[in-house]
N, C-alpha and C positions, 0 to 999 in steps of 0.2 A: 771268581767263579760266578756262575748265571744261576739265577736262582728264581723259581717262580712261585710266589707265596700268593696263597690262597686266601681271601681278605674277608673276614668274615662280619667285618663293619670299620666304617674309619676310627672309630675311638680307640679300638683291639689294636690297630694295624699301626699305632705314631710309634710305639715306641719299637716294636720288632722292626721296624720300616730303621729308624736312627741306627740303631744298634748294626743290622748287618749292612748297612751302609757305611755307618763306621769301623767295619769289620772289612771294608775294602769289598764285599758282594756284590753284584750290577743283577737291581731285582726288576724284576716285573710280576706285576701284580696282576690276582687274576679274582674278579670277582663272580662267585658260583655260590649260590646260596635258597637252594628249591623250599627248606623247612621254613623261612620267613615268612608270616601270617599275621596279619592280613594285605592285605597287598597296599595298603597306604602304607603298613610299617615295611614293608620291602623297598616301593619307594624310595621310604624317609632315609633309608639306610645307603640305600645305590646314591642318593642324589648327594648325603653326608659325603660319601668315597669319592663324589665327582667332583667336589668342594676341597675337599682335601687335595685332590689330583691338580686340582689348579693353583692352587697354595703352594705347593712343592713340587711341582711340573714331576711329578708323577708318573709314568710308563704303566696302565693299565689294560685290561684286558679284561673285555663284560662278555660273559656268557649272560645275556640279558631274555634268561629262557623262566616262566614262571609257573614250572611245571606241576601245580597244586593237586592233581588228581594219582599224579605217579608217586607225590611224597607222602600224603595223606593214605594212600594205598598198602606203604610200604611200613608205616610206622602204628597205622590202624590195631588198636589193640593190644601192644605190647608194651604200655607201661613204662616202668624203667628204664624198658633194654629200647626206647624210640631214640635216643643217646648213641649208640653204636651204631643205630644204621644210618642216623642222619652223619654223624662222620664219616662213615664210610663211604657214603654217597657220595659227599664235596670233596675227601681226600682223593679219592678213587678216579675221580674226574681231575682233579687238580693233578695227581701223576700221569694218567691218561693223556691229558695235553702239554704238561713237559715231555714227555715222550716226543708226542707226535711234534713239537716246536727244536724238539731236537737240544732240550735246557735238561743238564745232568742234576741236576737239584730240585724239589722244590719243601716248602715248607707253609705253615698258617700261622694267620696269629691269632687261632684259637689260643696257643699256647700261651697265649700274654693277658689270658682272663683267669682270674682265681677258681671262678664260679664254674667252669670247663672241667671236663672230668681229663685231667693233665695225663696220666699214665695210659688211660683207656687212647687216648689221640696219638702218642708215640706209636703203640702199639700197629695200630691200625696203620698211622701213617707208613709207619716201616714195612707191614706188611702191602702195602696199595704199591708203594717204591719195587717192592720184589718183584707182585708181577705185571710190574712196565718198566723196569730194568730202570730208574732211576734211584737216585739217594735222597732219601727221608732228611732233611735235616732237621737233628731235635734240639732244642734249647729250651733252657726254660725261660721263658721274657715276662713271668711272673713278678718280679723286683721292678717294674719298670709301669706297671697299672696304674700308679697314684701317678706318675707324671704323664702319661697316655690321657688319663683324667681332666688334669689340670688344663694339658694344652688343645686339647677338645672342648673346652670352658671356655678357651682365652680367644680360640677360632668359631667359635660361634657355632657348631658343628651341632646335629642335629644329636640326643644323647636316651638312649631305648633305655627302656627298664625292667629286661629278660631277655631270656636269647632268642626268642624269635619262634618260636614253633607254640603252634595251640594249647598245647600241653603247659609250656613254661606260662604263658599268660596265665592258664587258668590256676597255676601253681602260686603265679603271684598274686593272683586277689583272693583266695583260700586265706595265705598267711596273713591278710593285711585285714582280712571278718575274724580273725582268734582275737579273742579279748586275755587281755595277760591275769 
C-alpha cells in the first residue's frame, strides 16, 4: 500500500521509515513543518531529512513553505492547547496532499517520539483522514526511539533538542535555570 508519511525531523522518521518498509508499504515522505523556529533550526532539520534522503535514496516531498506569521498567529496565546493546532496543521496538510496525490494512507512519525502527545496525534490524525477521505494509519513507533537515536548518531545527522516551536525552546531552558 502507498503511504505518505509526514516527517517531522529525520531522527523521528528512521525507525517508522524501517518498520513500514519492512512491513511491505512504498512510502513517500513529505516534509511540512510551519511550527519550526527559528529558521536555522528549520534548516538544520530539512537539510538533516535531505542527508538522510541521500543515505537511503529516499522518495521525499518538501512543502518548503516557511510560513512564520500564519503559525505564530494561530498558536499565539494558547498555551497548552499550541499542541493541537500545530498537529493539526501538518496532519491536515499531510491528508490534504494524499488526497490530492491520490495516496490512500498517510501517517507521521510524530508517532515515533515519546515526548509527542501520542493519543492527541491519532486523534486528529484520524480525524484530518475523515475529511480528505483518506486512512490515518496509526502505529505506535514509540519502541523504536533509542535505535532512531543511535543511527542518527552513527549518520552524523544534525540532532534538535525540542520539537521545534518557540514555546518548546523556551520550555527547555526554563527546565535547565531550576536548580534541584
Amino acid at each position: 500500500m502507498k503511504v505518505l508519511m509526514h516527517i517531522c525531523c529525520a531522527n523521528c522518521s528512521i525507525y517508522p521509515l524501517q518498520k513500514l518498509l519492512l512491513d511491505g508499504m512504498d512510502i513517500l515522505g513529505l516534509w511540512f513543518n510551519p511550527n519550526i523556529q527559528p529558521y536555522t533550526e528549520y534548516a538544520n532539520r530539512r537539510d538533516a531529512l535531505k542527508q538522510l534522503q541521500d543515505i537511503w535514496h529516499l522518495d521525499i516531498e518538501y512543502i518548503d513553505e516557511y510560513p512564520l506569521d500564519a503559525f505564530l498567529k494561530a498558536v499565539a496565546g494558547t498555551g497548552a492547547g499550541r499542541c493541537e493546532i500545530c498537529y493539526t496543521m501538518r496532519l491536515d496538510r499531510t491528508a490534504e496532499t494524499a488526497r490530492a496525490m491520490n495516496i490512500p494512507a498517510f501517517t507521521t512519525s510524530l508517532l515515533a517520539s515519546p515526548y509527542q502527545k501520542f493519543d492527541m496525534i491519532n486523534t486528529i490524525g484520524r480525524s484530518a483522514g475523515e475529511r480528505h477521505g483518506v486512512c490515518f494509519l496509526e502505529q505506535d513507533m514509540r519502541k523504536g526511539w533509542h535505535l532512531s537515536r543511535g543511527l542518527s548518531k552513527e549518520f552524523g545527522l544534525y540532532r534538535q533538542k525540542y520539537c521545534g516551536c518557540i514555546y518548546s525552546e523556551m520550555e527547555r531552558f526554563k527546565k535547565s535555570d531550576r536548580k534541584p
